[in-house]
C-alpha positions as CSV (number, residue, x, y, z in Angstrom):
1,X,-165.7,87.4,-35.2
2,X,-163.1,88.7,-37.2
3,X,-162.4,92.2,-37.8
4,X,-161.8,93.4,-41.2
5,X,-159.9,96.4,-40.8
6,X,-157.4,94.3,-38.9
7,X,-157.7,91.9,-41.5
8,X,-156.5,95.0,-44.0
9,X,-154.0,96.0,-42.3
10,X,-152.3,92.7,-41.4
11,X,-152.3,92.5,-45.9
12,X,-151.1,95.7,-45.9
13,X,-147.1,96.0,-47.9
14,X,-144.7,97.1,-45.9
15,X,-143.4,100.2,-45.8
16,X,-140.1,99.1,-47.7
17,X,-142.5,97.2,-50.3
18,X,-144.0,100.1,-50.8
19,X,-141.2,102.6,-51.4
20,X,-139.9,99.7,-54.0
21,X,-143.2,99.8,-55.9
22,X,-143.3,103.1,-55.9
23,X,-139.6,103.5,-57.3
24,X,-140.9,100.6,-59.9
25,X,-143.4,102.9,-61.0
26,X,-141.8,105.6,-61.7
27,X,-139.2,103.9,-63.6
28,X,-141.7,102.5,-66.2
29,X,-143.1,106.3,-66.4
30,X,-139.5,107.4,-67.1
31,X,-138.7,105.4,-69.3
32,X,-141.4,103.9,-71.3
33,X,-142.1,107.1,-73.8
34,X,-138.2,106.3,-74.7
35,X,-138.8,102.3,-75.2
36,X,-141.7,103.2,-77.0
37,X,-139.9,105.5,-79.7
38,X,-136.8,103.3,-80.3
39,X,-139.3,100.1,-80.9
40,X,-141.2,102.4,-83.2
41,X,-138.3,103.3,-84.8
42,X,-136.6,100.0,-85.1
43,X,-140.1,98.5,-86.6
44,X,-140.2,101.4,-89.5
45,X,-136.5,100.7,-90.0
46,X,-137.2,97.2,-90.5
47,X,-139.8,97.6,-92.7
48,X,-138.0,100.1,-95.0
49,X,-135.8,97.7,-95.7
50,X,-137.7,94.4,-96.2
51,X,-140.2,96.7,-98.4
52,X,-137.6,98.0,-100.5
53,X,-134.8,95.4,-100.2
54,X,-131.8,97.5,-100.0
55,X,-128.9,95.2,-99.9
56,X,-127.0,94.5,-96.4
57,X,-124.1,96.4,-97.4
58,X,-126.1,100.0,-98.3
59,X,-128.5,99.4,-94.9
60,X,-129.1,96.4,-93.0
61,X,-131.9,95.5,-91.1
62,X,-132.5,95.5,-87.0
63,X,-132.5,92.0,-87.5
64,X,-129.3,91.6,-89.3
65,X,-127.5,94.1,-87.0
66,X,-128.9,92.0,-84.1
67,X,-127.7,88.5,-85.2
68,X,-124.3,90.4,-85.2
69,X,-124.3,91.2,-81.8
70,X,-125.4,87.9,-81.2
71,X,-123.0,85.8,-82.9
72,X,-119.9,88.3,-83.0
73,X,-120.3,89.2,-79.1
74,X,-116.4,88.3,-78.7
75,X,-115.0,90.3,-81.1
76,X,-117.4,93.3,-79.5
77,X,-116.6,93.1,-75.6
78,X,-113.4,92.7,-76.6
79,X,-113.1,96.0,-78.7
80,X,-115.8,97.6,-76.4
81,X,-113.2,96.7,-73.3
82,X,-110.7,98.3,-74.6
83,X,-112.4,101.5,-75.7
84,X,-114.6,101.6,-72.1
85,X,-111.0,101.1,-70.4
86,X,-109.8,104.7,-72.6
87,X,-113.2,106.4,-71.7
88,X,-112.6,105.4,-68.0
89,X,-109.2,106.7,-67.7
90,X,-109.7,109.7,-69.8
91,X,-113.0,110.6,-67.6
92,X,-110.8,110.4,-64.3
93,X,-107.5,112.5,-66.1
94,X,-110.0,115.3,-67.3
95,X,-111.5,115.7,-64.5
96,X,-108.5,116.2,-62.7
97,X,-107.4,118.5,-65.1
98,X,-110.6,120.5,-64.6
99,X,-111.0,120.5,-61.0
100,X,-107.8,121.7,-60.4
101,X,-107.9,124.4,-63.2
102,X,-111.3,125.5,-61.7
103,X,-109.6,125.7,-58.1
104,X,-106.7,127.6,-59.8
105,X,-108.5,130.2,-61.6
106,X,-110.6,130.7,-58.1
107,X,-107.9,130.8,-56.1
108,X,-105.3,133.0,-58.1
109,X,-107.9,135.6,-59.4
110,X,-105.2,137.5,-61.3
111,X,-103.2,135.2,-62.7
112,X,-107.3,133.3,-63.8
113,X,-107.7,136.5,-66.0
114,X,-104.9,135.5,-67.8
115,X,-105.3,132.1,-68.0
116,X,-109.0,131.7,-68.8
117,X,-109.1,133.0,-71.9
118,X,-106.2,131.5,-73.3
119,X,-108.8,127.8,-72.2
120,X,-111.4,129.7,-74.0
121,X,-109.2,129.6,-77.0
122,X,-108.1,125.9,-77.0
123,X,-111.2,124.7,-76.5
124,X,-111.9,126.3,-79.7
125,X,-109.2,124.6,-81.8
126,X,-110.9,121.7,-83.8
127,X,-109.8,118.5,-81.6
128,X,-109.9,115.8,-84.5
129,X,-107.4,118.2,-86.1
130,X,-104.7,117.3,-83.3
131,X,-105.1,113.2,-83.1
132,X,-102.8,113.1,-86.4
133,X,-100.0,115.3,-84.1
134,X,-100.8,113.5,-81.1
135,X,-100.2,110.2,-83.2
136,X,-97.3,111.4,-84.5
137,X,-95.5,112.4,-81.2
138,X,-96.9,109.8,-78.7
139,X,-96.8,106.7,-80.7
140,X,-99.9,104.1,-81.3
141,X,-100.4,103.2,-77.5
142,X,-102.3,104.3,-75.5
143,X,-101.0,107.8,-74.6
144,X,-102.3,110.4,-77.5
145,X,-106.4,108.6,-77.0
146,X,-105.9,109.9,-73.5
147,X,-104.3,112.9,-74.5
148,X,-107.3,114.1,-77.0
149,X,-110.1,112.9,-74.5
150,X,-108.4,115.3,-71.8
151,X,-108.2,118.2,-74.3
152,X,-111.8,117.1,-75.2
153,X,-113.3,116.5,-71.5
154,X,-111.5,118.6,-69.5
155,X,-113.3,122.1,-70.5
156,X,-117.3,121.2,-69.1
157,X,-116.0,120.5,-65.9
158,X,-113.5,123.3,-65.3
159,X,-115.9,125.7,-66.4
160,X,-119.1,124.1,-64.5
161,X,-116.9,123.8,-61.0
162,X,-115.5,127.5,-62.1
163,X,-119.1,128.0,-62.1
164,X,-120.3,126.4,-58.6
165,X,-117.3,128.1,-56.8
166,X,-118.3,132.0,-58.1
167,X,-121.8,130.8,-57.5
168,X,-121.1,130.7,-53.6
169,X,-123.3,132.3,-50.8
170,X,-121.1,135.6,-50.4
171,X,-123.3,136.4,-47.2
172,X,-122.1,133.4,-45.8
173,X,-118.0,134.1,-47.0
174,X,-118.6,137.4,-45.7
175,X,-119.7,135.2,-41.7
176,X,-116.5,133.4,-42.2
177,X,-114.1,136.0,-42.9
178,X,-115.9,138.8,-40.0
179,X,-114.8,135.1,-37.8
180,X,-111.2,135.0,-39.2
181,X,-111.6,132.2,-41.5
182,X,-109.0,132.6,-44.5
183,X,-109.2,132.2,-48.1
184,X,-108.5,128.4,-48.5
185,X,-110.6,127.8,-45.7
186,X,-113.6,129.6,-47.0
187,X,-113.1,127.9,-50.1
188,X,-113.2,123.9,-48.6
189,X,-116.2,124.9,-45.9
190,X,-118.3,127.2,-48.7
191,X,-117.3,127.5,-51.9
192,X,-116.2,123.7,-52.6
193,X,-119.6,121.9,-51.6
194,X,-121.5,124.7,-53.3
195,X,-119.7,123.4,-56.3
196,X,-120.2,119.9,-56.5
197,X,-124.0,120.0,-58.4
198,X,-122.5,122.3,-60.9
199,X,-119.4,119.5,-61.0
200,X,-121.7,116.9,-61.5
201,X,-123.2,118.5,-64.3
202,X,-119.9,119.0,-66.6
203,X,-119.3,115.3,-65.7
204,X,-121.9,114.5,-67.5
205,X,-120.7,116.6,-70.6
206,X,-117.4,114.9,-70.4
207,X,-118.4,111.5,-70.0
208,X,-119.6,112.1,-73.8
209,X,-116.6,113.8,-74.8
210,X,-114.7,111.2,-74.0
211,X,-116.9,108.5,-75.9
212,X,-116.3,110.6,-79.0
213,X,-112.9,111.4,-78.2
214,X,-111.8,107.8,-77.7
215,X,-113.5,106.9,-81.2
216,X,-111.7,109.5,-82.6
217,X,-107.8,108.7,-81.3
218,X,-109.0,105.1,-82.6
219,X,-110.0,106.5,-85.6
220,X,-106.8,108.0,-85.7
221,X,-104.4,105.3,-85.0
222,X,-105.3,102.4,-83.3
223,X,-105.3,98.4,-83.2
224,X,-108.0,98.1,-81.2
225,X,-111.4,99.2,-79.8
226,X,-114.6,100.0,-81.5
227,X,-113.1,102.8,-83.2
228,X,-110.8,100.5,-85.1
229,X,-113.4,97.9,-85.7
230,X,-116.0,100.3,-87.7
231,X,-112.8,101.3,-89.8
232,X,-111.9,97.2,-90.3
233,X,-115.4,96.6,-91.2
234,X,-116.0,100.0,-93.4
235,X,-112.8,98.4,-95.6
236,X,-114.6,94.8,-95.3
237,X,-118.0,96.3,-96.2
238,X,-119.7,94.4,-93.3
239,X,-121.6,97.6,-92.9
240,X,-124.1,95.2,-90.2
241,X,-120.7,94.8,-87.9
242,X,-120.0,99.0,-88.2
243,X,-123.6,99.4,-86.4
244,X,-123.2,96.4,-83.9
245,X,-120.2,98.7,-83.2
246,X,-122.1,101.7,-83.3
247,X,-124.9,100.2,-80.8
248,X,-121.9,99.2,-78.8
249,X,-120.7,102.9,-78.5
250,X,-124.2,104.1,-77.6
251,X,-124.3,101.6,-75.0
252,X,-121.2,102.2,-73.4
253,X,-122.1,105.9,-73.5
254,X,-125.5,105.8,-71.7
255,X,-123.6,103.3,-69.2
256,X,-121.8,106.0,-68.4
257,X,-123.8,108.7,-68.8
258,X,-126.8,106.9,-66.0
259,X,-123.5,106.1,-64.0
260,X,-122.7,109.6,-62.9
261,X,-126.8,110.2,-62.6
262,X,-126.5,107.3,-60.1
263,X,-123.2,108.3,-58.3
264,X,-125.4,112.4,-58.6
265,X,-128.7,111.0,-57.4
266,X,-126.8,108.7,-54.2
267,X,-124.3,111.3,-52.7
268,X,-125.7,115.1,-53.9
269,X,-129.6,114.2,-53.2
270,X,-129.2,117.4,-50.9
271,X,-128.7,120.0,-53.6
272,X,-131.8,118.7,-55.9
273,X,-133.7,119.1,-52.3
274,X,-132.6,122.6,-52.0
C-alpha cells in the first residue's frame, strides 16, 4: 500500500531548488515594477511619435533607435569598449585616491583639519570647466579622461570611508588601547572593516561619476568612445545613433552600478546582517 506522505516527500525540491526558486522570485518582485515603467514608457514614446510624425532627425522612435543598435552593433561595442575601458581605470585610480586620502586624514588628525577643507573646495570647482585645461596640458590620449574622472570620483569615496573610519566602535578602541594595541593597529583590526559598508556606498557614487566624467573628457577631446560618437552623429544629424549611444551609456552604467551591488551583496553580507 503506498504511503502518501512518503510519496510527498520523495516529490519534494530540494533544498538547493528551493533556495534558487526562492532567489527567482524575488528577482521578478524587484524588478518587475521597473520593466513595467520602461515598457510603458517606451509604448507612449512610440506612439507620440507615429501619432504625430515628428521626423527622425527631431525624435526617433524606439523602433528606429532599436534597428540602430541592431544593425550598427560594431561601431557601438567598439566605442562602448573604449569608454567602459576609461570608466574601469578611472573607478580603480579614484578609489585609490580616496582610500588613501580617507586613511590620511584619519591617521594624521592635524594635518586632516588642514587638508579637508581645501577637498571640500575642489570638489566644488565645476569639473567640465577643467577638461579644456586638462586637454590642453595632457594631450588627446588617454591621460586628461582619467584625470577628470579622478577629480570627479575620488570625493564619494574619501568622504564615505572618512565616514566608516570616525564611525568606529570607540568602546572597542578604547579595549584595544587599555591591551597596548597602537594607533595603526587599532585602525586595520577596528576602524578599517567598520569602513568597508560605508566604502561600498561611495563606490557606488563614483562608479557614476566616472560614466559622466568619461563622456565628458570625450566630449572634450577625443577620437573615440561614446562620447565622441554622439558628437560625430550630433554634426551628421543621425540623432537615432546619439540615443543608441545614449542607451549604450545607460547600460554600461547600470553594469557597473549592479557590479559593485554584486561584489557588496557577496563579500559584506555581514554588515547588512548587523
Amino acid at each position: 500500500m503506498n504511503n502518501p506522505l512518503r510519496a510527498t516527500l520523495a516529490f519534494r525540491p530540494a533544498p538547493d531548488s528551493e533556495k534558487k526558486m526562492s532567489h527567482f522570485r524575488h528577482a521578478v518582485r524587484e524588478t518587475s515594477p521597473a520593466l513595467l515603467l520602461i515598457v510603458g514608457i517606451l509604448a507612449c514614446w512610440q506612439g507620440i511619435v507615429s501619432l504625430w510624425q515628428l521626423p527622425e532627425f527631431v525624435l526617433p522612435a524606439p523602433a528606429g533607435i532599436y534597428r540602430i543598435l541592431v544593425n550598427q552593433q560594431g561601431i557601438l561595442a567598439q566605442a562602448a569598449w573604449v569608454t567602459a575601458r576609461e570608466i574601469v581605470l578611472g573607478v580603480v585610480l579614484s578609489s585609490l585616491v580616496g582610500v588613501a586620502m580617507a586613511l590620511f586624514i584619519a591617521r594624521f588628525q592635524l594635518v586632516g583639519k588642514a587638508v579637508y577643507p581645501l577637498m571640500v573646495l575642489f570638489q566644488n570647482v565645476p569639473k567640465i570647466a577643467l577638461a579644456p585645461l586638462f586637454i590642453l596640458w595632457f594631450g588627446y590620449d588617454l591621460a586628461p579622461k582619467l584625470l577628470l574622472i579622478v577629480v570627479m570620483a575620488f570625493f564619494p569615496v574619501a568622504l564615505n570611508m572618512l565616514m566608516g573610519l570616525r564611525a568606529a566602535d570607540p568602546n572597542l578602541m578604547a579595549l584595544l588601547r587599555s591591551v597596548g594595541a597602537g594607533r595603526t593597529e587599532i585602525m586595520w583590526r577596528v576602524q578599517i572593516p567598520n569602513s568597508l559598508p560605508y566604502l561600498m556606498s561611495g563606490l557606488k557614487i563614483a562608479v557614476t561619476l566616472s560614466v559622466i566624467g568619461a563622456i565628458v573628457g570625450e566630449f572634450a577631446g577625443a577620437s573615440a568612445g561614446l562620447g565622441y560618437l554622439i558628437q560625430f552623429a550630433s554634426t551628421q544629424m543621425e540623432t537615432n545613433l546619439v540615443f543608441a549611444a545614449l542607451v549604450e551609456i545607460s547600460l554600461l552604467g547600470m553594469v557597473f552600478y549592479y557590479a559593485v551591488e554584486l561584489i557588496e551583496w557577496r563579500y559584506l553580507s555581514w554588515a547588512t546582517k548587523s
